[in-house]
C-alpha positions as a Markdown table, in Angstrom:
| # | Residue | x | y | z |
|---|---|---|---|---|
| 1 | Unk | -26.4 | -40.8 | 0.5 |
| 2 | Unk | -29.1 | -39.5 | -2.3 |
| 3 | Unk | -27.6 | -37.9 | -5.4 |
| 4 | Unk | -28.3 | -33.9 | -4.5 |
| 5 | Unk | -26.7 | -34.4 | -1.1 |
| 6 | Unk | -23.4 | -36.4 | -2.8 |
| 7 | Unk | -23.2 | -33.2 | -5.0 |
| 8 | Unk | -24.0 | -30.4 | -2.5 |
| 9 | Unk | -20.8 | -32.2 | -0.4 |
| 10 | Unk | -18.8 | -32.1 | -3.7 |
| 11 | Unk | -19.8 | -28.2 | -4.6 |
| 12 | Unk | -18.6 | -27.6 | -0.6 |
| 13 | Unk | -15.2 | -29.7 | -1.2 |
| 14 | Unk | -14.6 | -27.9 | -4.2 |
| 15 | Unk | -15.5 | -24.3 | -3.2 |
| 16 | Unk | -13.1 | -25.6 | 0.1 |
| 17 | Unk | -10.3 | -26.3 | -1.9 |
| 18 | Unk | -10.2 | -23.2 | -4.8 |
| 19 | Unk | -11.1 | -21.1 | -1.1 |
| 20 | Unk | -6.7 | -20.5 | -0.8 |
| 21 | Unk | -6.3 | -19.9 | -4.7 |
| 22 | Unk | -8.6 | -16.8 | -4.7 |
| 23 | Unk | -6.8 | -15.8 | -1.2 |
| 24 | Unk | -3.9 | -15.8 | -2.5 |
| 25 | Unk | -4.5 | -13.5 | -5.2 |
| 26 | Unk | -6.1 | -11.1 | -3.7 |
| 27 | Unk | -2.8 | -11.2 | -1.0 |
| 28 | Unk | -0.4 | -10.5 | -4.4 |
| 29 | Unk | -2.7 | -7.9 | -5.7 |
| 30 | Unk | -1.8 | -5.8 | -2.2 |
| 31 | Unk | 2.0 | -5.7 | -3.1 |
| 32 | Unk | 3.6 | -2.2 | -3.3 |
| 33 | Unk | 4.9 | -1.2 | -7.4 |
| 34 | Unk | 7.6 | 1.6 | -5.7 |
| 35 | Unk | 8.8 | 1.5 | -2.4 |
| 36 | Unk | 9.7 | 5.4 | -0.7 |
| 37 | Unk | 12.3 | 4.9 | 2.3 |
| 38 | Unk | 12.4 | 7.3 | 4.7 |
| 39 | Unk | 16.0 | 7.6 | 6.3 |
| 40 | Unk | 18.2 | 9.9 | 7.7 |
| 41 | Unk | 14.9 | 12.9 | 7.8 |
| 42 | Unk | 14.5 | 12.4 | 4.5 |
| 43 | Unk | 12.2 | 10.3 | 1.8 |
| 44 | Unk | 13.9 | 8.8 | -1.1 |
| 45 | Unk | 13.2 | 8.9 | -3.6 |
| 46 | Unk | 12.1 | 12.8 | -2.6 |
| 47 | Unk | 10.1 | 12.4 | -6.4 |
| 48 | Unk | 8.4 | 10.1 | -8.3 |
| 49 | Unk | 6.6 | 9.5 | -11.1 |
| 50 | Unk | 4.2 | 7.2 | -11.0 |
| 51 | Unk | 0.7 | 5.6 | -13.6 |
| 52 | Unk | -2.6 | 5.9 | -11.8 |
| 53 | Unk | -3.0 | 3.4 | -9.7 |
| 54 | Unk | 0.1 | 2.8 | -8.7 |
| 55 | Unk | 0.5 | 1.3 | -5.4 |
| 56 | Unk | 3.5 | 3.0 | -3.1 |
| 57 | Unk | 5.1 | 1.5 | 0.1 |
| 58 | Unk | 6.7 | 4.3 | 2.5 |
| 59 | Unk | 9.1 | 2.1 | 5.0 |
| 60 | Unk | 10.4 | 3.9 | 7.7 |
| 61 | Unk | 13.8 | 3.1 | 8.5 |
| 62 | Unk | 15.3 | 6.0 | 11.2 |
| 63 | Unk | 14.5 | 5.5 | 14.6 |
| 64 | Unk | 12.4 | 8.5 | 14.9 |
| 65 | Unk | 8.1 | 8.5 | 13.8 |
| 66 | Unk | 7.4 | 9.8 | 10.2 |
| 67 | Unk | 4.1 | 10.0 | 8.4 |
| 68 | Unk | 3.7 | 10.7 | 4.5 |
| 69 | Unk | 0.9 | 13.2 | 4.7 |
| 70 | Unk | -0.2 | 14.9 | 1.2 |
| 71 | Unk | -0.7 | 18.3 | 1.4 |
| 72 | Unk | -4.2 | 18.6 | -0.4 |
| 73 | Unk | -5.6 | 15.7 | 1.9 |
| 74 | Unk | -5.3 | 13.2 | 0.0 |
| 75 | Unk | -3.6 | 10.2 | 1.8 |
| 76 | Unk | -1.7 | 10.2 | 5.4 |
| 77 | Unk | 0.0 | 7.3 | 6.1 |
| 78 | Unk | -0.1 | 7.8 | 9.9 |
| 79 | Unk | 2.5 | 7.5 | 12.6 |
| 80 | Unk | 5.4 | 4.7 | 11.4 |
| 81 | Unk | 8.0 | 3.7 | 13.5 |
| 82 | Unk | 11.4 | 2.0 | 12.8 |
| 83 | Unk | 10.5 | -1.1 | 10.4 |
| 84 | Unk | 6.8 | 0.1 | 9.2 |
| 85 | Unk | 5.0 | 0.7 | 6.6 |
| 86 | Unk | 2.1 | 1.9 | 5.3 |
| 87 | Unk | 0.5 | 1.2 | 1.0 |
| 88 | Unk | -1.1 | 4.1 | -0.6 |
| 89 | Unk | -2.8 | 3.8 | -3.9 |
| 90 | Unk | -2.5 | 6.6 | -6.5 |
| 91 | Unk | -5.7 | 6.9 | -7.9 |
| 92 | Unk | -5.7 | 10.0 | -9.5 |
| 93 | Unk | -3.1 | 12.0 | -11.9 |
| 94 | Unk | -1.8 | 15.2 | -10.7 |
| 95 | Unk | 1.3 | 16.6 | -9.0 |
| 96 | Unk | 1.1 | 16.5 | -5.0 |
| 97 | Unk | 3.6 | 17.6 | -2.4 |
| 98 | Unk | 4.2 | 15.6 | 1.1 |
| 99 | Unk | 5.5 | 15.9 | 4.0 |
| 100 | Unk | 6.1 | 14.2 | 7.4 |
| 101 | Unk | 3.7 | 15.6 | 9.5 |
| 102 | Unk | 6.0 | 15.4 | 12.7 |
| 103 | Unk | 9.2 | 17.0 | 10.9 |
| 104 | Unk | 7.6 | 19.4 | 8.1 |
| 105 | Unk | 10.9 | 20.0 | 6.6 |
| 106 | Unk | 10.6 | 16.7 | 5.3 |
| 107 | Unk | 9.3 | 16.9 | 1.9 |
| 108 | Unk | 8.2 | 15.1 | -1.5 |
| 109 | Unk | 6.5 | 15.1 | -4.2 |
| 110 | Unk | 4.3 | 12.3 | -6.2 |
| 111 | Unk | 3.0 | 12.9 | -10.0 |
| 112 | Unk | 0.8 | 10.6 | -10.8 |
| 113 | Unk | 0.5 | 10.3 | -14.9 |
């Protein structure tokens, strides 16, 4: 085996083996900082307050669908069913109302600081 080759196979070993370190961090910078259950028709916490970039969960825990759907467009978690969830990231500040698109007396509100 000539020297480059010995330390092109090395470089590839190495890059192989730091591969699931870098993974892995980029799997815990996806974790949820506030968690929003929805139960019973209702979020809760109903409010929050939250830094930007905050990352919320909303689980939903009742049998029936929910979304989280902002008002002003911003994020809509889509249909969950019993046991999902869905991560938004609040990127910028300001006071926004929600709702669950399917049951609009369902209501919240995120301020993002």
């Amino acid at each position: 085996m000539t020297e480059m080759t010995r330390r092109s196979t090395l470089g590839l070993l190495a890059a192989g083996a730091a591969a699931p370190l870098f993974a892995g961090s980029a799997h815990a910078a996806s974790h949820a900082d506030v968690v929003v259950t929805i139960k019973g028709f209702a979020f809760s916490p109903a409010s929050l307050t939250v830094k930007a970039g905050t990352v919320v969960a909303f689980v939903n825990e009742d049998g029936a669908p929910h979304t989280s759907t902002s008002k002003d467009g911003g994020w809509d978690t889509g249909r969950l069913n019993k046991g999902q969830r869905k991560e938004i990231e609040m990127g910028k500040a300001g006071t926004f109302a929600y709702v669950c698109a399917f049951h609009p007396n369902m209501k919240g509100t995120v301020v993002v600081e």
